[in-house]
N, C-alpha and C positions, 0 to 999 in steps of 0.2 A: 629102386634107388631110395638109399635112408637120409631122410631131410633132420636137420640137428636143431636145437631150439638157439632163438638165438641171443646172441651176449649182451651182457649188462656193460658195465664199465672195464673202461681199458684195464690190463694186468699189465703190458709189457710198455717199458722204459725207453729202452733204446734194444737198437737192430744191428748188425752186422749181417753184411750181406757176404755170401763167400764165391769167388768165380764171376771173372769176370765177361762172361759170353756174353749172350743174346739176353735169355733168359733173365742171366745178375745182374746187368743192366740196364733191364725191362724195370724187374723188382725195384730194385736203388729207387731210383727214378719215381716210381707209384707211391713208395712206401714215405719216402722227402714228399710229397706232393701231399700224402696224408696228413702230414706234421710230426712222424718220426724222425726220432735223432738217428742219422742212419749214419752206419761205416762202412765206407768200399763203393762197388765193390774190389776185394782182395784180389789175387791172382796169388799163384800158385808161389810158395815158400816166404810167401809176405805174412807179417806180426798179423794175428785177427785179434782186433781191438774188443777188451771184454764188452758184456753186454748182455740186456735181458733175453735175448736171442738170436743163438747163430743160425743163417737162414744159408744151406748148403746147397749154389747153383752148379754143380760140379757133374763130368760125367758121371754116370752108373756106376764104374767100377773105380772111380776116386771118392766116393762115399763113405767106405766104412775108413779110410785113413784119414779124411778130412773130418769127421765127426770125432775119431780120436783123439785129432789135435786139436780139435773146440773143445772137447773136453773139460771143465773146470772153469771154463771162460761164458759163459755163459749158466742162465739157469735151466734153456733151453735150449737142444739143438734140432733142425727141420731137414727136411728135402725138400728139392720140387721136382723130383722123379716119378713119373708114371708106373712104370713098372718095376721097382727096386720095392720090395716088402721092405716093412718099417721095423719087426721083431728081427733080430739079428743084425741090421744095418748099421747099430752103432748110434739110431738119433730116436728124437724122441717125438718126431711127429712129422705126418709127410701134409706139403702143399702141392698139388700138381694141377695148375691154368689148362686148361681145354682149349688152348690157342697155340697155333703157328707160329712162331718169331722170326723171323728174318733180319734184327737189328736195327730196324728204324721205326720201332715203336716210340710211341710217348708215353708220359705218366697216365696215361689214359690207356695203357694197352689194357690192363684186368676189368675193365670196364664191361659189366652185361657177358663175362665170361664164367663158365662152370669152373668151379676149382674143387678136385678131390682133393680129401682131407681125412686123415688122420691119425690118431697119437696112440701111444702106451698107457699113457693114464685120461683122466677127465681135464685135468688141470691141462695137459699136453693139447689134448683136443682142444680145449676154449681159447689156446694160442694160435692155434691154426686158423679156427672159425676167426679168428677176430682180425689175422692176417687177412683174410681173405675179403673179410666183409669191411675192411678201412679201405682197401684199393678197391671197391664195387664189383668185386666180384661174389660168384651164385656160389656158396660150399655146399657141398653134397657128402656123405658119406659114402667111403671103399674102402674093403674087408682087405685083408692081405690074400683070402682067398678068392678076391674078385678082381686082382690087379692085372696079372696073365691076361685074360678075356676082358678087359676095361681097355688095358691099353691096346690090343690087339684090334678093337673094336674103332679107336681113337686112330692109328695107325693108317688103318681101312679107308676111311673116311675122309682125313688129309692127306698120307705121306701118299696112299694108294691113288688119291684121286688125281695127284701132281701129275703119277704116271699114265694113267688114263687120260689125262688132257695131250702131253707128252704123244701120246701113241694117236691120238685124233688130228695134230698136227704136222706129226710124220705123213698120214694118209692122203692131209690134206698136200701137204707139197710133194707127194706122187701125184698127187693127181692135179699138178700142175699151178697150186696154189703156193704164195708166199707166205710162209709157214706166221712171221711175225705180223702180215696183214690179216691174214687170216683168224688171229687169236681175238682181235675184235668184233670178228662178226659171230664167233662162240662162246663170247664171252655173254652178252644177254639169253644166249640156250640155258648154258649153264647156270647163270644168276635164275633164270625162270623157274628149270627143274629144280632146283634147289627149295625154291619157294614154296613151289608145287607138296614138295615131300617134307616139308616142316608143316605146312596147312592139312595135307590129306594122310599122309605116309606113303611108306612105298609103293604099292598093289593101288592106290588110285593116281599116284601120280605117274605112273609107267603109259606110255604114248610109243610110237611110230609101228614098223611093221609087224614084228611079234607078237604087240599087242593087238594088232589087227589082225593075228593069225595070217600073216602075209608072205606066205614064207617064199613067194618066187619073190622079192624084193631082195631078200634075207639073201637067197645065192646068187645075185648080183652082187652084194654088198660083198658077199665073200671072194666071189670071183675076184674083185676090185683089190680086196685087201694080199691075195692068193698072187695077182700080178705088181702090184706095187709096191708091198710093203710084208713079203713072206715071213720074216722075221713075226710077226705080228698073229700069223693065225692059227696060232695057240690061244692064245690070248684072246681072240676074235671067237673063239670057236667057243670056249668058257663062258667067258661073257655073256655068249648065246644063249647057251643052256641056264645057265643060272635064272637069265631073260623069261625063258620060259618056263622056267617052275615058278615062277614069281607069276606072270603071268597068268598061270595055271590057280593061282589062289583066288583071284580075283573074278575068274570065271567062275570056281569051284561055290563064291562066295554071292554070286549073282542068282 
């Protein structure tokens, strides 16, 4: 990962923000809290009020017609798309936050957050870096060749882990538990592991029975998932394996 040097004095004037989700929202909100003169944000076929940067919070596939229609109105225009390359999109520099929205962030949501970043030119790029680093967020540098496998990576790790909690929850109310009591007492596993694997990495933070080469545990576990929750042992069975070659490093490493 390419670390960027970082900026002197402010370039940009005022903001327009475009889209008004979670996301544009979010932005609005951090970027007013900065002491940007901010507009919006807009929704869809609303005036986008000129400005030293149109900052496009728009699905993937409304990007190249919204940056169209900034066009002229700005001296910059942005994303905050992970996975949409920035050559051909029609703008001239991407911001993408390494966080979840859900809609009830504050102006403190880019706070201690990684933000990919970047532009067409240098001048694009120092817009981005300086977006990012007025709301306290971390900018990092990604290629258009490292977007695919960034966001994919980003996806994994959030969207993927919703469904893994998801499918823990399901098991637990076959197996007789109250799915939303029970997310309380998984919820500090999860907070742990999590910690575990920011402090050590994966291969030392990995625990229970595969990691103890346990594997009559392992076909209880399955058994349980095979009667309760069959939809799931695919999934179960994956997971396993993967378990295990991960596993497998850490022995290999001992």
């Amino acid at each position: 990962m390419s670390t960027i040097p970082e900026h002197s004095a402010r370039r940009i004037a005022s903001i327009s923000v475009v889209g008004p989700g979670r996301v544009g929202r979010a932005a609005a909100a951090a970027l007013r809290a900065a002491e940007y003169p901010v507009n919006g944000p807009t929704g869809r076929g609303e005036a986008v009020e000129p400005a030293t940067v149109v900052l496009l919070c728009v699905p993937d596939r409304d990007i190249p017609d919204a940056a169209h229609a900034s066009r002229g109105r700005a001296e910059f225009v942005g994303h905050t798309s992970g996975a949409t390359p920035i050559e051909g999109s029609g703008v001239d520099f991407g911001l993408h936050p390494l966080r979840a929205f859900i809609g009830t962030e504050d102006a403190d949501a880019f706070r201690g957050v990684g933000c990919a970043v970047a532009g067409t030119t240098a001048d694009a790029l120092a817009v981005a870096q300086e977006l990012a680093a007025a709301v306290g967020g971390d900018p990092f540098l990604v290629t258009d060749g490292q977007r695919a496998g960034y966001h994919a990576s980003a996806a994994i790790a959030s969207n993927y882990l919703v469904t893994l909690m998801a499918a823990a929850e399901t098991l637990a109310a076959a197996s007789g538990f109250a799915a939303d009591d029970f997310r309380r007492h998984l919820a500090p596993l999860v907070r742990g592991t999590v910690e575990n694997w920011v402090a050590a990495g994966p291969a030392a933070a990995l625990t229970g029975p595969i990691a103890r080469g346990d594997e009559r545990t392992v076909e209880w576990q399955r058994s349980a998932v095979a009667s309760g929750a069959p939809e799931l042992m695919a999934l179960f069975d994956t997971l396993a394996e993967r378990t295990r070659a991960l596993a497998a490093t850490r022995q290999g490493a001992a």
